[in-house]
Structures are given as structure tokens and as C-alpha cells.
N, C-alpha and C positions, 0 to 999 in steps of 0.2 A: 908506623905510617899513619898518618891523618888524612882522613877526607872531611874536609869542612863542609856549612854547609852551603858558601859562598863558592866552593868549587877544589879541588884539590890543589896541592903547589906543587909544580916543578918548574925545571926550568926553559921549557919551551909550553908554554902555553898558549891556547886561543887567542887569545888579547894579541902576540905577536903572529899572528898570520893575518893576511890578508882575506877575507871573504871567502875568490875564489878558490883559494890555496886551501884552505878550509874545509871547503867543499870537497874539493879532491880529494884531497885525504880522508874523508866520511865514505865517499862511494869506493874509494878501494878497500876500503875498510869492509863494509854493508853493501853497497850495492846503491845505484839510484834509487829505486823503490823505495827501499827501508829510509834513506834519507830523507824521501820525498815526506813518507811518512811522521819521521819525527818530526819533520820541515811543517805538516801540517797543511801540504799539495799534495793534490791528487795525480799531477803529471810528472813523471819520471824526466819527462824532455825539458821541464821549468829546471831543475835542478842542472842537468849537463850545462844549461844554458848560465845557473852560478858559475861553476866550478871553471868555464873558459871564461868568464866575466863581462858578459852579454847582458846581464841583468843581474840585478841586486835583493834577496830577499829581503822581506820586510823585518824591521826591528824586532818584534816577536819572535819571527822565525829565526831569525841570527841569535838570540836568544837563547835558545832551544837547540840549535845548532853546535852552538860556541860550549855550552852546559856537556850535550853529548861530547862533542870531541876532548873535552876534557876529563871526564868520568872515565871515557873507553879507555881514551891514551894511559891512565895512570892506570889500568888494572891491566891493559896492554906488557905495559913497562914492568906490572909485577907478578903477572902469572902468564903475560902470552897471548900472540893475536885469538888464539883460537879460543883461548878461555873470554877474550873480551868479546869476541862474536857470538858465542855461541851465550853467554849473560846476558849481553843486548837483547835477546829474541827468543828466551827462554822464561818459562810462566816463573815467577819468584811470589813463594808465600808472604814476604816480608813488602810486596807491592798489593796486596791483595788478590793475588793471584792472577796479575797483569802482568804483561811484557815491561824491564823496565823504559825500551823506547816509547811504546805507550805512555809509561807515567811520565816522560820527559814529554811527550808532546801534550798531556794534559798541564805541566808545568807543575809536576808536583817533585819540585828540585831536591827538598834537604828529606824527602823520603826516599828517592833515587841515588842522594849520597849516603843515605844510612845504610840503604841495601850492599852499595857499593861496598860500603868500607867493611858490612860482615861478612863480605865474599873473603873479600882480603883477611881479616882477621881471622878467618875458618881456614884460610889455607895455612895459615902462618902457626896454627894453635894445631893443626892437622896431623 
């Protein structure tokens, strides 16, 4: 398995969702909060208000958004919701010993996929 540093490949990715559809899937995933957070908003209620399509984050944040949902989904799909939750909000040496939502909302993408893909690879070699 590969995670690039443009984003991992399957076949339901980011790209084919719609924003709020997007969103939804982050907060059932995380939670508002934590989305808000990677979202790079302070308000949990700005987010509800993606995810039924009242409003639109900004390019950045979809950014950031579209990056998470894809990282999570693919370690999701290979080790389990709980393992992608508990990675997301979990200190990682290999982040500098950040969250790696934190490093997605600082935008530091192909270090957040590097981490990603030695989770994967540590499970797989485990």
C-alpha cells in the first residue's frame, strides 16, 4: 500500500464528495470539534453548518479537510475506525511529537502522509 504525498488512492475519494457530504463524514468520524480544529475554526457550530450546506469553508480549509478525509479513510479501510481515530489525536514522534490533525492543520501534508503510511507499514511488517 502507498500513501503519496499528493494524497493516498482509492476508489472513493474526496475529490468525489460534495463539501457537505465531506464534512459529515469527518464529524462522525471526530467529532465537530476536532474538525473544526483541523478546519482551522474556532466554532463547532461553523462546521454543522458545512456539513448540512448552509455555508461553505474556505479553500484552505477544504484543503485540509479533503487531505484529512483522505489519510483517515485509507488507514480507516486498513486497520479500523478506531485505529484512524485514535492516530488522528494521538501525539506521533514521527510529527514532532504533534497531533497528526494538528500537522494537517498546519498543512504539513507529505509529513502527515509519511506518518500515515509507517502506521500502515508497522502494522503490516507487525
Amino acid at each position: 500500500m502507498t500513501i503519496a504525498p499528493g494524497g493516498p488512492r482509492h476508489r472513493v475519494g474526496s475529490v468525489y464528495l460534495e463539501t457537505a457530504q465531506l464534512v459529515q463524514e469527518l464529524c462522525d468520524l471526530l467529532g465537530s470539534k476536532l474538525v473544526a480544529s483541523v478546519a482551522g475554526v474556532k466554532d463547532p457550530g461553523q462546521v454543522r453548518k458545512w456539513a448540512r450546506g448552509e455555508l461553505e469553508p474556505t479553500q484552505p480549509a477544504q484543503q485540509r479537510l479533503r487531505f484529512a478525509y483522505d489519510i483517515l479513510h485509507e488507514i480507516e479501510a486498513a486497520e479500523g475506525r478506531r485505529v484512524a481515530q485514535a492516530w488522528a489525536i494521538s501525539v506521533n514522534p514521527r510529527l514532532d511529537y504533534g497531533t497528526p490533525l494538528k500537522a494537517i492543520r498546519e498543512e504539513r501534508f507529505q509529513e502527515t502522509a509519511a506518518a500515515a503510511k509507517a502506521l500502515m507499514e508497522d502494522a503490516w511488517d507487525g
